[in-house]
N, C-alpha and C positions, 0 to 999 in steps of 0.2 A: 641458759641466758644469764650471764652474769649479772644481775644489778649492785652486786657492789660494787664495781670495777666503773662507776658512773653507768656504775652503769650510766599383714600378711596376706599385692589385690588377691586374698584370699577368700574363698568362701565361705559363709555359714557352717560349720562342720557339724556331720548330721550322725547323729546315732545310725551304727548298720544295724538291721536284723532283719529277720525274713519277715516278721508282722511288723508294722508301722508304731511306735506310739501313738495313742488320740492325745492330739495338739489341743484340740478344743470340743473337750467332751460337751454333753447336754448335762445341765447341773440342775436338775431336779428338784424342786422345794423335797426337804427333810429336814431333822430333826438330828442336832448332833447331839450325843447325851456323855457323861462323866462315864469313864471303865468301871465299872464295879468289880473288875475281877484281874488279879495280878497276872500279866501275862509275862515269863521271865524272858531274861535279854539274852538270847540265842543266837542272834542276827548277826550274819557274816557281812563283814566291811566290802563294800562296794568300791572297787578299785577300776572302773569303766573311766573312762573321756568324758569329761563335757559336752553337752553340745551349747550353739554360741548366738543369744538375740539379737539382730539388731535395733539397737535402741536409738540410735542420731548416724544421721547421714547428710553427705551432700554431693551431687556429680558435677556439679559446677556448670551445668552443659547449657545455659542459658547467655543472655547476652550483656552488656550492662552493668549495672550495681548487682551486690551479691544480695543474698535472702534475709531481708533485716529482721523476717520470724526469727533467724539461727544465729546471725552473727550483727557486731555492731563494730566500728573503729578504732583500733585501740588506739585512744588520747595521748597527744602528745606532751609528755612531763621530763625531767632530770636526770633518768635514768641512759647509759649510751645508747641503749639501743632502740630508748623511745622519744629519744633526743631531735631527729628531724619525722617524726610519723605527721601526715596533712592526709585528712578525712575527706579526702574525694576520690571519685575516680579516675584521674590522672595515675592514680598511685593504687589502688585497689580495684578491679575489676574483670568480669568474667567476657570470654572472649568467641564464645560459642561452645568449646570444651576444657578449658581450665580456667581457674581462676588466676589471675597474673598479679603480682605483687611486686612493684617495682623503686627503685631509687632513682633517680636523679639527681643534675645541679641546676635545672631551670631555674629560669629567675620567676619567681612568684609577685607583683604589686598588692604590696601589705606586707609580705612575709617573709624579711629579710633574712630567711635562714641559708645559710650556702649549701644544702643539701634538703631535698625530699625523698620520703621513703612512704611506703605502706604498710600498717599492718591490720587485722580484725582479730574479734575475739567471740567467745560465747558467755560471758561473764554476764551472767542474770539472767541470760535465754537457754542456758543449757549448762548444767556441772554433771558432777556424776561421782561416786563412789567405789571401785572396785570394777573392770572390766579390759577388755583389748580394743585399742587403739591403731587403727592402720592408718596411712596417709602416703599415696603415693604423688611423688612430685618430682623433680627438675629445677637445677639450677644454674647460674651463668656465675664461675667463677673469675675473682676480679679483684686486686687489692683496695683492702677498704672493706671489701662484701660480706656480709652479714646473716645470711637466711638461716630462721629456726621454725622450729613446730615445736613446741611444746606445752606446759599446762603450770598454772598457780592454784590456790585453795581460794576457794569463793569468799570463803571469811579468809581475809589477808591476814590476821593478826590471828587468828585461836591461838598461837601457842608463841605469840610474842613477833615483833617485826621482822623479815626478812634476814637469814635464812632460816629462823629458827621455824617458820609453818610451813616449809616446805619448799623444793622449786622440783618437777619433774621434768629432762630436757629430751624429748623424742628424738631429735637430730637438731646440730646446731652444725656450722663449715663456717670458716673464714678466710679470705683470701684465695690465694693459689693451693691450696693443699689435696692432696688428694685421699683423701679421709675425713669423714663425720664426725662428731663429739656426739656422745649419748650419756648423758651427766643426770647424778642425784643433788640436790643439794640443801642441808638442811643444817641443824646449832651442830652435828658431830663433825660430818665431812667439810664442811665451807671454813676455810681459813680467812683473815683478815682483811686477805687483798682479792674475795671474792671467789680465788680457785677451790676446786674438790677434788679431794682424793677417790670422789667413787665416781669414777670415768671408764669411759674406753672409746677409743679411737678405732674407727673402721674402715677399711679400703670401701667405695663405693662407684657404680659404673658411672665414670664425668659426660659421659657423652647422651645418656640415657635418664628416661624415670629410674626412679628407684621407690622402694616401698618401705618405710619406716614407720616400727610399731614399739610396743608396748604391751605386756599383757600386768596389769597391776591386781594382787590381790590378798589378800590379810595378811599373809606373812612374806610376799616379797613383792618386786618389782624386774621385768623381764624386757630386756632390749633386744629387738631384733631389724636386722636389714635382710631386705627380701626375704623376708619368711626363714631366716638365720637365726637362731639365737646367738648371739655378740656377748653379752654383760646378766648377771643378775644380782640387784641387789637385794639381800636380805634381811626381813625385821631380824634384829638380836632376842635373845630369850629375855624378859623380863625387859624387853625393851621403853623407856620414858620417849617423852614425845621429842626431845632432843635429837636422838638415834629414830624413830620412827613417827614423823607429825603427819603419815599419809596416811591416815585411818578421818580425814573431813574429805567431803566433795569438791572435787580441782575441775577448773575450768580451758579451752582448751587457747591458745594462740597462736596464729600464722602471722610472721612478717617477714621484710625485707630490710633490713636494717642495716648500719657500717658506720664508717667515719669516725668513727669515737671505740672507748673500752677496747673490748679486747682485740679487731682487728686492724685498729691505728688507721691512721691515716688512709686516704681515699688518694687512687691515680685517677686523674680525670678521663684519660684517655682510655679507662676502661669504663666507664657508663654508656650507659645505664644497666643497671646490676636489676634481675629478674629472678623470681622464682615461680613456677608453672606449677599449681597445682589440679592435678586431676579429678583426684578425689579423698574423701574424707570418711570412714567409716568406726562408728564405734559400738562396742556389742557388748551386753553384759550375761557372764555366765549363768547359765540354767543347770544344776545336777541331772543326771539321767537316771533312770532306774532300770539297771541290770536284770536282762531279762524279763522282761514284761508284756510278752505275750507266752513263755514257757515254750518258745519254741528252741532253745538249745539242748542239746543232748545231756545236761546235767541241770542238777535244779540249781547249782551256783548263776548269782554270789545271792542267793535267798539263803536262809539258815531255817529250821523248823524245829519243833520241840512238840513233842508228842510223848505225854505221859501217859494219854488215855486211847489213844489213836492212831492213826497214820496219816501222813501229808504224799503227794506223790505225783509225779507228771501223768498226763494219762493223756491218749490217744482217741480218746471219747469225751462228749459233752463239751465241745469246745464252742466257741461263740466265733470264732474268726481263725484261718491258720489251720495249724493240723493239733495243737496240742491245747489242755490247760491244766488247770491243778487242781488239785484230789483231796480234801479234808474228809476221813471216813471215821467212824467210830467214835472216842468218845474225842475230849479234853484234847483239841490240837491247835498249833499257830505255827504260821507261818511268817518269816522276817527278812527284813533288809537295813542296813543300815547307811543312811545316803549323805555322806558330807559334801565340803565345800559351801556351805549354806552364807547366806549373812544374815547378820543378824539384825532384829528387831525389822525383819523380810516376811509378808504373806503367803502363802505356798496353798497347794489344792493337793492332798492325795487321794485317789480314786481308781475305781476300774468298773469291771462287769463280774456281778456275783449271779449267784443262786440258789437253792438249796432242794435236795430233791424230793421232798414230800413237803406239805404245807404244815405247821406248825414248827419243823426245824426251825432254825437259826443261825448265823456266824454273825461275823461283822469285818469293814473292813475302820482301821484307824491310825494313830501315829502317838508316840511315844516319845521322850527323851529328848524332846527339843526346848526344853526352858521354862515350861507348862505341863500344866497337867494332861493325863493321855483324853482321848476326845476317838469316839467312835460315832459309827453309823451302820444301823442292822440291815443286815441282809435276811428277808423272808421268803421271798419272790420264788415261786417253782419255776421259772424263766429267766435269763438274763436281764438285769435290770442297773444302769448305770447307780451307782453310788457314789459320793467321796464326804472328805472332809477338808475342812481349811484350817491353817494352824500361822500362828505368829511367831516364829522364834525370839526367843528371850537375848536381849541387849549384848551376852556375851555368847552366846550358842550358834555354832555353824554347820551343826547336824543333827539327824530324826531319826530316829525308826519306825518303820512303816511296817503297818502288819494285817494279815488277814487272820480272824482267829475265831472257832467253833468252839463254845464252852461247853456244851451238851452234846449227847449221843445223836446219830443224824451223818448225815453226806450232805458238804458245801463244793460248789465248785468255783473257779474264778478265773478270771482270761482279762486279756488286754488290761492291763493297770497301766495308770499313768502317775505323772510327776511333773507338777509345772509352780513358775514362780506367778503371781498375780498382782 
């Protein structure tokens, strides 16, 4: 969505394995205490999938105005494309299963503008930092016509007026074309007279929804139609906020806009210009931890380090499933190392321990994320949920998690989890 110019229906993707993660463990009052004892960094890199929360939704499936908890108007000012926006529902409203966002040239008494359109926004009711983006919709092309989905930074200015904090365009069309625009736009890419060079244009089915997404996250930004990947922009190394101002929370906007900027003039005889949205879904990633019931045939991607002892899958003492893990003898730990994190983010690590005579010990805890390492003992002759919570430090996007026996003794451990909170 130019303003200077005057201006995946996919699902939740789930971790496979043969044991489940616990989603929502029982978090037991304990005691988390300082590591007193160096556990070294062994821990093979976790190279598994995401899987994906969702955090804001809308099905539109209602009748009426739209959900003023999610969305509010977006006001009409100077820019072209918010050049005729009018806050009712003539122009914005749900239809029983989508949300309809429309233009005309009725004549309005008060509001001598030659053209109405719609749009809404979540700007104060919902931003967001890092995540994917779906939005399937439907559009009536028409010269003049205008429909986009995309998203602004909730602080408009952090890094200076328009483009320099950002613009992300999910899907933009104009006119007759039969192709999408899926644009960045920010001080490196946006030229004078409002275009970008970090574009791409996309065939799209004209007669049909379509699903346009987004998946954004620290180091790039990812455009897809129908669950396609199309475009990905990428932060530069050492990138300034010129080249990368999408590290603040963007909020998201639907409208129907025209008449002005970039797709010129309006034919009348093609109104009223529509776009049908179905729905609106956005999810922000959770890391998974590989392997966390030990039910795969290798102890990958855990790593172990055993100076005094051994670590090991074993076919006995398991708490769920057929397998769990083995800490025997002396001095052992077990690891993983779980990126994609974000930072200055809450997280729980945890599982099921125990140990097999009373007085042993292990513990389970995490490491290496921006802070210092933070455990929790495992005593227990029985399985007993544990975990620990941890902050990631301002610039840290990963942990190491570990389970670890400093003394002679047998630990066992099954089902571990890994959730953000």
């Amino acid at each position: 969505m130019k303003i200077m110019n005057l201006l995946m229906g996919s699902s939740i993707l789930l971790f496979s394995c043969s044991k489940a993660l616990q989603q929502n463990p029982e978090l037991p009052g304990k005691t988390n205490q300082e590591s007193t004892t160096a556990v070294q960094s062994t821990a093979m890199l976790s190279t598994l999938s995401s899987s994906w929360d969702l955090v804001f939704s809308d099905e539109f499936n209602s009748s009426g105005s739209f959900d003023a908890s999610k969305w509010a108007y977006s006001p009409r000012w100077s820019p072209a494309w918010a050049k005729y926006l009018t806050s009712t529902t003539d122009y914005v409203a749900q239809n029983g299963t989508d949300l309809v966002l429309k233009m005309d040239n009725a004549v309005i008494a008060g509001d001598p503008v030659p053209y109405h359109s719609g749009g809404i926004q979540t700007s104060t009711k919902f931003s967001f930092l890092y995540g994917k983006v779906e939005v399937r919709a439907k559009f009536k092309q028409g010269q003049g016509s205008w429909p986009a989905i995309w998203m602004m930074p909730e602080t408009p200015v952090s890094y200076g007026d328009w483009p320099n904090s950002g613009e992300i365009d999910i899907m933009e069309h104009v006119n007759y074309e039969n192709s999408v625009h899926q644009t960045i736009h920010n001080g490196t890419v946006t030229g004078p007279s409002g275009g970008s060079s970090a574009t791409k244009t996309t065939a799209y089915n004209t007669a049909d929804y379509n699903i346009y997404g987004i998946i954004w996250s620290p180091s790039a930004i990812q455009f897809y139609v129908n669950n396609v990947l199309q475009y990905t922009y990428i932060r530069a190394a050492g990138a300034t906020s010129s080249q990368w101002p999408f590290d603040k929370p963007f909020y998201l906007i639907l409208n129907q806009s025209g008449g002005a900027g970039w797709p010129g003039a309006i034919t009348n005889a093609d109104l009223p210009f529509n776009m049908n949205v179905d729905w609106i879904r956005v999810y922000k990633e959770v890391p998974v931890l590989g392997n966390a019931g030990f039910e795969d045939a290798t102890l990958a991607p855990w790593g172990n380090w055993n100076p005094a002892g051994n670590t090991a899958v074993v076919t006995t003492n398991f708490r769920s499933g057929a397998k769990a893990i083995r800490q025997q003898g002396g001095e052992t730990s077990l690891e993983q190392v779980i990126t994609g994190l974000s930072p200055n983010t809450t997280y729980v690590f945890g599982g099921y321990g125990k140990v097999s005579t009373a007085g042993e010990s292990a513990m389970f805890g995490v490491k290496n994320y921006g802070g210092a390492a933070v455990n929790t003992a495992i005593t227990n002759s029985s399985y007993t949920n544990s975990s620990v919570t941890f902050t990631t430090g301002a610039v840290n996007s990963s942990v190491t998690v570990y389970m670890y026996k400093p003394v002679a003794g047998t630990a066992y451990g099954d089902d571990f989890y890994f959730n953000k909170l």
